[in-house]
Phi, psi and omega in degrees: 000133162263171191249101179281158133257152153265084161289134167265097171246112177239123180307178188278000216233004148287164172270147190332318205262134178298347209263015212242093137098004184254117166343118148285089172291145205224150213221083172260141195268163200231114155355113162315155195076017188082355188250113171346131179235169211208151154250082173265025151224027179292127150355129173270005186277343195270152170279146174252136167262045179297136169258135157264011194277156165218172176135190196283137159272001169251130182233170167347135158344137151278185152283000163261036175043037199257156178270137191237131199268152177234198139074215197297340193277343168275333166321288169327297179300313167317329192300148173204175173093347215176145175307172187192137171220128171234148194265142182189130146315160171308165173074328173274015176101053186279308186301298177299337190289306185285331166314320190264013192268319213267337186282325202264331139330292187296325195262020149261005169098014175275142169290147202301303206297020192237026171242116204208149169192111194276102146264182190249358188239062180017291183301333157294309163344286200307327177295324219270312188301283207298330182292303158338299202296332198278316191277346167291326200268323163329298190250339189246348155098180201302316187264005157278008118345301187299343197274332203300309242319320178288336168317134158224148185214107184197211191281147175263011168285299196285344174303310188270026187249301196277333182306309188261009150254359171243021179235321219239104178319313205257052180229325184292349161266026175280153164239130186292170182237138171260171169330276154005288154307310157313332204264328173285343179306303193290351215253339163306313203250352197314274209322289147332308200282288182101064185293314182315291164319019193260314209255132159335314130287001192058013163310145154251354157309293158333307172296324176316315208279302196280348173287343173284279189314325172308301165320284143020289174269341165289297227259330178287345166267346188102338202288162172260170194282331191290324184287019184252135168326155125279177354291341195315312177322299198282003194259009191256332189282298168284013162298265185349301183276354190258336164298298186302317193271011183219348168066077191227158192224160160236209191277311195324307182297335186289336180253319185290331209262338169301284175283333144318313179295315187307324180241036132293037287288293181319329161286329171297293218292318172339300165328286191291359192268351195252283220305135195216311157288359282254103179225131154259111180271161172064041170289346166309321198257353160347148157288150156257357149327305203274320176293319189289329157280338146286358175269335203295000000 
């Protein structure tokens, strides 16, 4: 299987949406080890920029001790003008191709805050941040370190937390719920929320279970409560408002509420007047929550 990144790169002289009329270069980086990498699903609107070449894309050290990339992958770090995805087996320097994209940003003069990058993973996050810190201090030396403070690199739960608690006033006293929490939440308001009726037996951990999966596929499509049957309508419309009345979000609510704010024209263009770079990792396992804040 392979494992994509998507880079989103937009000049200032595009329009907001990555998704509107622009050529797409799709860039595969070829597997270390001889084994042949593949797209059996790009678009046929995006152009391919493809290497068939294979072997390792890391080749020796510089004298600044930066690893030095070749083929599609330096390609990848260079590209600018146009959206951009590149497809790359596990292993293949996926991390390095974006660490030295964002050092190679920086060291043309973009500002740290016009740089934004979505992993799918906390633990990712953390790699991808400390491979950054390393290859800046590599190539732009120890005191462009003072610069990241504007970088931001995590999760697109926490992208979308601080974006709505440092845009939006009535977000700023919220709190997340983790899983954990959610479930104690539910299992506290079951009664009020009239959670049982979801389950057939009237367990309620079961009504719990299937009331998350409902949740689930609503806040990841985007959907609104009126095409949904009751009972699940009315009990996701008071979920909703009983969340808001204790001012608590979940990972879900944080992105669907997030990309509301997102279609407002005046909150975009604010966004787009800083964010100039957009890179996703893991783009494969996208939502269409998650396309819809990248679309955004």
């Amino acid at each position: 299987m392979l494992s994509p990144i998507d880079i989103f790169a937009r000049s200032p002289a595009e329009p907001a949406s990555w998704a509107t009329g622009f050529d797409r270069s799709v860039l595969t980086i070829p597997r270390p080890h001889g084994i042949p990498t593949c797209s059996p699903c790009v678009p046929r609107r995006w152009l391919r920029v493809a290497s068939h070449r294979t072997g390792d894309v890391v080749s020796e050290r510089a004298g600044n001790g930066l690893p030095q990339l070749t083929g599609s992958a330096l390609e990848a770090v260079g590209h600018r003008g146009s959206h951009l995805q590149i497809i790359a087996s596990a292993g293949a320097g996926k991390t390095e191709v974006v660490s030295q994209r964002v050092v190679d940003l920086l060291a043309e003069g973009v500002a740290p805050e016009a740089i934004v990058a979505f992993t799918f993973t906390a633990r990712a996050a953390e790699e991808l941040k400390n491979r950054i810190v390393q290859r800046v201090e590599g190539r732009l030396g120890k005191a462009a370190l003072d610069r990241l403070n504007g970088l931001f690199v995590g999760t697109i739960h926490a992208f979308c937390f601080r974006l709505l608690q440092q845009r939006v006033p009535r977000y700023e006293t919220y709190d997340v719920l983790d899983d954990n929490q959610l479930t104690a939440f539910l299992s506290r308001e079951a009664n009020r929320l009239e959670l049982r009726q979801l389950d057939p037996g009237n367990r309620l951990f079961a009504s719990i279970a299937a009331f998350l999966k409902a949740v689930d596929v609503v806040e990841n499509e985007l959907l609104g409560t009126d095409p949904l049957p009751d009972p699940v309508k009315s009990v996701l419309h008071n979920y909703y408002e009983t969340l808001d009345r204790y001012r608590l979000l979940t990972y879900g609510q944080q992105v669907v509420r997030a990309v509301r704010e997102l279609e407002r024209p005046a909150f975009a263009a604010d966004i787009h007047a800083t964010l100039r770079h957009l890179i996703v990792d893991e783009y494969q396992a996208s939502t269409r929550r998650r396309n819809g804040l990248s679309s955004c």
